[in-house]
C-alpha positions in Angstrom: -2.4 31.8 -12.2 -2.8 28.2 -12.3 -5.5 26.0 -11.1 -5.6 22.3 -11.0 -9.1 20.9 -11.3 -10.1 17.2 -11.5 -13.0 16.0 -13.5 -16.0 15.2 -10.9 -18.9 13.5 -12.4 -21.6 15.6 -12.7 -19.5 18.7 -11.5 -20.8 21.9 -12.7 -17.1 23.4 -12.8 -15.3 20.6 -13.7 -17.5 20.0 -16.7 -17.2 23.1 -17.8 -13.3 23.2 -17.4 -13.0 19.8 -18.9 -15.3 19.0 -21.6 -16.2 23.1 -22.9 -13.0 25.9 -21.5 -10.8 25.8 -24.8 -7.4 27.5 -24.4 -7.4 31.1 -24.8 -10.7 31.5 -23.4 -11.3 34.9 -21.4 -12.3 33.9 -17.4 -13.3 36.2 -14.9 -12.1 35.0 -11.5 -13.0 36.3 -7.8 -11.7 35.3 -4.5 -9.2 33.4 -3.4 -11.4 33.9 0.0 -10.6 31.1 1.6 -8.8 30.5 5.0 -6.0 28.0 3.8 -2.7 29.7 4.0 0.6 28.9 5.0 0.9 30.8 8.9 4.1 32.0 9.9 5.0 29.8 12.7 8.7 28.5 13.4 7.0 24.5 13.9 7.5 21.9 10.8 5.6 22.4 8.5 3.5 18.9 7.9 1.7 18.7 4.6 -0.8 16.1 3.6 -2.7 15.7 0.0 -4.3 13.1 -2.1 -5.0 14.6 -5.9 -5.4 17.4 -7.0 -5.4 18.5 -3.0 -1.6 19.0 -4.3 -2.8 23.1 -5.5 -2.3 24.5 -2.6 0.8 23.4 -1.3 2.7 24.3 -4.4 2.0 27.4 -3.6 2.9 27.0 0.1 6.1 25.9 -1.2 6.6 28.1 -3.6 6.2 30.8 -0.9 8.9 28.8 1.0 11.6 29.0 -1.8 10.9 32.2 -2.3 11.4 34.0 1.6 14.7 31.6 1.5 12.5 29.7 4.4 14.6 27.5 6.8 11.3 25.5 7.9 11.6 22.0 7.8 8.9 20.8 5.5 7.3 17.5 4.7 4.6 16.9 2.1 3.0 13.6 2.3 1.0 13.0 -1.3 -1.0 10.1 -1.8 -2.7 8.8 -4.8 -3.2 5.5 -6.9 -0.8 5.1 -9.4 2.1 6.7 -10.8 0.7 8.2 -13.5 -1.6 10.3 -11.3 1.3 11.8 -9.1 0.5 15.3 -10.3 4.2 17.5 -10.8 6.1 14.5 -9.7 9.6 16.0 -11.5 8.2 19.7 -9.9 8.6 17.9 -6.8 11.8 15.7 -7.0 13.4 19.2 -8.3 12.0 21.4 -4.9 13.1 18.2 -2.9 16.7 19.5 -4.7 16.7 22.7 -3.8 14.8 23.2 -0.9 17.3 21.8 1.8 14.7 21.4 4.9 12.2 19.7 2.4 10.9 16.5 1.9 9.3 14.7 -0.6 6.6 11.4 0.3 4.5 10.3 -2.5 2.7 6.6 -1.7 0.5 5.1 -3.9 -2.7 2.9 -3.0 -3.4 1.0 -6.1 0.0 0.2 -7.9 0.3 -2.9 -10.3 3.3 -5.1 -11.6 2.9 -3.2 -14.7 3.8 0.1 -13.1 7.2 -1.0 -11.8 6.7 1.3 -8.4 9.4 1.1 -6.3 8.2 4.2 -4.1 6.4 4.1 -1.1 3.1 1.9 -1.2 -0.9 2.3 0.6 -2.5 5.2 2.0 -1.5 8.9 2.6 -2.8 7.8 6.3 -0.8 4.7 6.7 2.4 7.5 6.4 1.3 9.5 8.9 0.6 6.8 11.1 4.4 5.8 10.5 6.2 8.8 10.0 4.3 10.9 12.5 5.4 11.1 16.1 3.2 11.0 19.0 2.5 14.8 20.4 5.0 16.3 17.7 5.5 20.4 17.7 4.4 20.4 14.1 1.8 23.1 11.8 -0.3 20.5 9.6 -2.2 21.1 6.5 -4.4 18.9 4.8 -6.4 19.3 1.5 -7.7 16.8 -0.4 -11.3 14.7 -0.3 -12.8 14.9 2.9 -12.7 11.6 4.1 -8.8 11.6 3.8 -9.2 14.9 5.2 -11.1 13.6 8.3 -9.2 10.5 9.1 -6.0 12.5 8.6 -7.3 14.8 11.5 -8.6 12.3 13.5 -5.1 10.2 13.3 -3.4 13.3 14.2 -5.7 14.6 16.8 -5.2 11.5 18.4 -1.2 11.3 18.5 -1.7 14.4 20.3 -1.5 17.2 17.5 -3.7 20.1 19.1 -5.9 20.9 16.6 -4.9 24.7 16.9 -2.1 23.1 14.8 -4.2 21.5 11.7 -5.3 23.4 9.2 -7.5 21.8 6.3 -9.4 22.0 3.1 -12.1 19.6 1.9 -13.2 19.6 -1.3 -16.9 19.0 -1.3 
């Protein structure tokens, strides 16, 4: 199993993970008892994360490579700079091998220094762009939940039913 948890101040998990979990430490887990899961459907598959909102759909994809999946997928992954794209290589290499899948990291907050030549601005601003009015498309969003909220909104308002959008907020 792996998780991937960012530090939130004051977090009573995160400080725990961060600053006191020492490798090798013993964990007792329960769950996962959640409702965000990849539905077999025959729609693209539209996938939208800002940090560490990534967890789920490596999974999602993982379960794609796996069942030899045909779907078209798209994950859109947003963050600030390049050092925070989280499993970057992970995802040039599934971009390889996954012929129906593509790959969209933007960042928001790039400097000179960070010699970016990728996409620039907001997860949103590429799903304004890249997202066609009233497209037969499965969504899934995880992330923070105002990313997760304007991303519905946006959607919900190019005509994506919202039987179609699945999300997690991380509160």
């Amino acid at each position: 199993m792996e998780l991937i948890i960012t530090r939130v101040e004051a977090g009573v998990v995160s400080t725990y993970v961060h600053d006191f979990l020492k490798e090798g430490d013993e964990l007792t887990l329960r769950g996962p008892f959640g409702e965000f899961y990849l539905r077999d459907s025959d729609r693209e598959l539209v996938m939208i994360a800002t940090g560490s909102g990534l967890a789920p759909f490596r999974a999602m994809l993982a379960q794609l490579r796996e069942s030899g999946s045909g779907r078209k997928a798209t994950l859109f992954f947003g963050d600030r700079r390049p050092f925070d794209l989280l499993y970057y290589e992970e995802l040039l290499e599934l971009e390889r091998v996954l012929p129906d899948f593509t790959y969209v990291p933007t960042l928001s907050r790039t400097t000179a220094e960070d010699q970016w030549t990728g996409t620039k601005g907001r997860v949103t601003d590429m799903i304004q762009k890249n997202i066609p009015d009233n497209a037969p498309i499965d969504v899934y969003i995880c992330g923070a939940p105002a990313m997760v909220q304007s991303c519905f909104d946006l959607l919900t308002a190019k005509g994506i039913p919202a039987e179609h959008l699945w999300y997690d907020k991380f509160d």
